[in-house]
N, C-alpha and C positions, 0 to 999 in steps of 0.2 A: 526801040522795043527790046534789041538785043544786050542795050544796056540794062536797061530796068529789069530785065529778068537775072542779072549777075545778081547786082545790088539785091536783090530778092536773096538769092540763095546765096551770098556772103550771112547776109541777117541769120539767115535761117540755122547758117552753120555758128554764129556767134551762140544763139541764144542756148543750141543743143550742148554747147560748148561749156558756156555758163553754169547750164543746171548740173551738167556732169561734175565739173568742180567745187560744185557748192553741197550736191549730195556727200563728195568724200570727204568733205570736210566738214560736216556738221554729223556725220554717222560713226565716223571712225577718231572722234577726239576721245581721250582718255577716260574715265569715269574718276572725277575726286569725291566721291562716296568712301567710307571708311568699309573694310566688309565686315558684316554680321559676328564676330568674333563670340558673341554672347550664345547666339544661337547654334554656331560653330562647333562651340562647348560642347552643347549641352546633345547636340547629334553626336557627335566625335569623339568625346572625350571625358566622359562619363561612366567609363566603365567600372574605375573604384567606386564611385559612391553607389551605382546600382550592385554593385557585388556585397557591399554592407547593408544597406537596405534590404536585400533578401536573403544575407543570412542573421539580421537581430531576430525580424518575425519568427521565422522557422525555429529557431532557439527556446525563442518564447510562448509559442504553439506547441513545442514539445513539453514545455515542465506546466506548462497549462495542463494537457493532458494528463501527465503523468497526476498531476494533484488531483484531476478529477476522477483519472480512475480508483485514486486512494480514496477519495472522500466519499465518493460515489458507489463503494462497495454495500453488497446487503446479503442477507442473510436469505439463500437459497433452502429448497427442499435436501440438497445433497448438504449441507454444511451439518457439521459437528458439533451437539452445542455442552463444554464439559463445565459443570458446576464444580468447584471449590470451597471444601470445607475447612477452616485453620481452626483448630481448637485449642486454644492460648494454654489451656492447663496444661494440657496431655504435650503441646508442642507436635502436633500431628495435623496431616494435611489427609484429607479424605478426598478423592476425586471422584464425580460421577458423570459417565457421558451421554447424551442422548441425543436423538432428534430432535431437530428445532419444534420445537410447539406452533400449530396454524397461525396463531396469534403474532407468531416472532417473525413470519416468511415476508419480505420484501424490506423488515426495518434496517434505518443504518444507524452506527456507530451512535450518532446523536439520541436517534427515537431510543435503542437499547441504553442508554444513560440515565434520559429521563427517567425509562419507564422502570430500572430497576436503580434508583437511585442508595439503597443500601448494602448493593454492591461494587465492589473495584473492577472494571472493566481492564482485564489482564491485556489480552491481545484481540482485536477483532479483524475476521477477513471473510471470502466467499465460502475457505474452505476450514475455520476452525472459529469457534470464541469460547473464549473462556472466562467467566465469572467466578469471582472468589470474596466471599465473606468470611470474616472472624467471628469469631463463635468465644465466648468470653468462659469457659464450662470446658468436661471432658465429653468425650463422644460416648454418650450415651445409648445410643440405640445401635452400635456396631461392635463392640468388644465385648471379651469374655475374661475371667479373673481364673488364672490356674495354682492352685497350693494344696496344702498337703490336706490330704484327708485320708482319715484311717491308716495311715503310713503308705496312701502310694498318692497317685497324683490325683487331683479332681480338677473338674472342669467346671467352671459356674459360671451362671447368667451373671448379667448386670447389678439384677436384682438380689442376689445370693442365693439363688436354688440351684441344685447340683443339674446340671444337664449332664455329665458323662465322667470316666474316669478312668485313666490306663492303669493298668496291672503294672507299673514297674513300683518298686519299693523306693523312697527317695534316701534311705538309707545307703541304697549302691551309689547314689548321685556324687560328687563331689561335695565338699562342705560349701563352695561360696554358693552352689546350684540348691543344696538344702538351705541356706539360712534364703534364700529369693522367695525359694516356694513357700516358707513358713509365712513371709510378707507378704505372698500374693503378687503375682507376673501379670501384667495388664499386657492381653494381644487383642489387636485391632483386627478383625474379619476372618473369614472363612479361610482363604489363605494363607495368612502369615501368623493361624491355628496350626494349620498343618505343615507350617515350617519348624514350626517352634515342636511340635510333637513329634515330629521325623528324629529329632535333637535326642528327646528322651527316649524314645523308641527301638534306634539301633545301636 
């Protein structure tokens, strides 16, 4: 009995022996698996290509914008809207500025082309446009014709009726200012009447 019971617990101790041996050796062999080097990458090692990648878009997001805010402009209630007159004969630019007409409020660049296609679209923005047509004629409805009348100076319409006349003799004038005034002096507008008078005047 006291034999069979060694033999027992030799066994016992062989087989606990066994598994112990075969656990560390079938758990701790090496791995010949290649490692992920790909995935590696792309955790690890990626930093340049994410650094270009976020800065083409952002580049490209800017001049996006930038073009849309250019294309994208219109013609607000505050905007300036100055028309241009060239009168090919006279060689004179007439300018006139006003508020945008109801009609003009929210167009952009494009609708304003269409809609005034016989004119040159100068510059267009939120805060100015400016339209200019030629005019193939002299300006007609803004000038006034200054020569000599009764030996001093007159002033006449367009149409040749006297509207007014200074008291100076053109006698006193210089000779190239009298032979002007015998031809008649073409002044454009109310203003640069009273430049040209200031002239004769003191």
């Amino acid at each position: 009995m006291r034999r069979r019971n060694v033999i027992l617990l030799t066994l016992g101790a062989v087989f606990i022996l066994t598994a112990v041996i075969a656990y560390f050796t079938f758990y701790n062999q090496p791995s010949n698996e290649e490692p992920d080097t790909e995935n590696k990458d792309l955790l690890f090692d990626d930093s340049h290509n994410k650094v270009e990648f976020d800065i083409e878009p952002i580049a490209a997001l800017e001049n996006t914008v930038a073009a849309e805010s250019t294309d994208n402009a219109k013609i607000l209630p505050s905007t300036r809207i100055v028309y241009q007159y060239y009168y090919t004969v006279d060689d004179k630019l007439i300018e006139e500025e006003t508020e945008p007409p109801y009609y003009m409020l929210d167009m952009t660049r494009a609708q304003i082309e269409e809609y005034y296609p016989e004119w040159q679209l100068i510059s267009f923005s939120n805060k100015k446009v400016v339209l200019r047509q030629a005019v193939n004629d002299i300006d007609k409805d803004n000038y006034y014709i200054l020569k000599e009348h009764n030996g001093i100076i007159g002033i006449f319409y367009r149409n040749g009726m006297l509207r007014d006349q200074i008291d100076t003799p053109v006698s006193s004038l210089p000779d190239e200012e009298q032979k002007r005034l015998k031809e008649g002096i073409t002044v454009y507008g109310e203003e640069e009447l009273i430049t040209v008078l200031e002239n004769y005047t003191s």
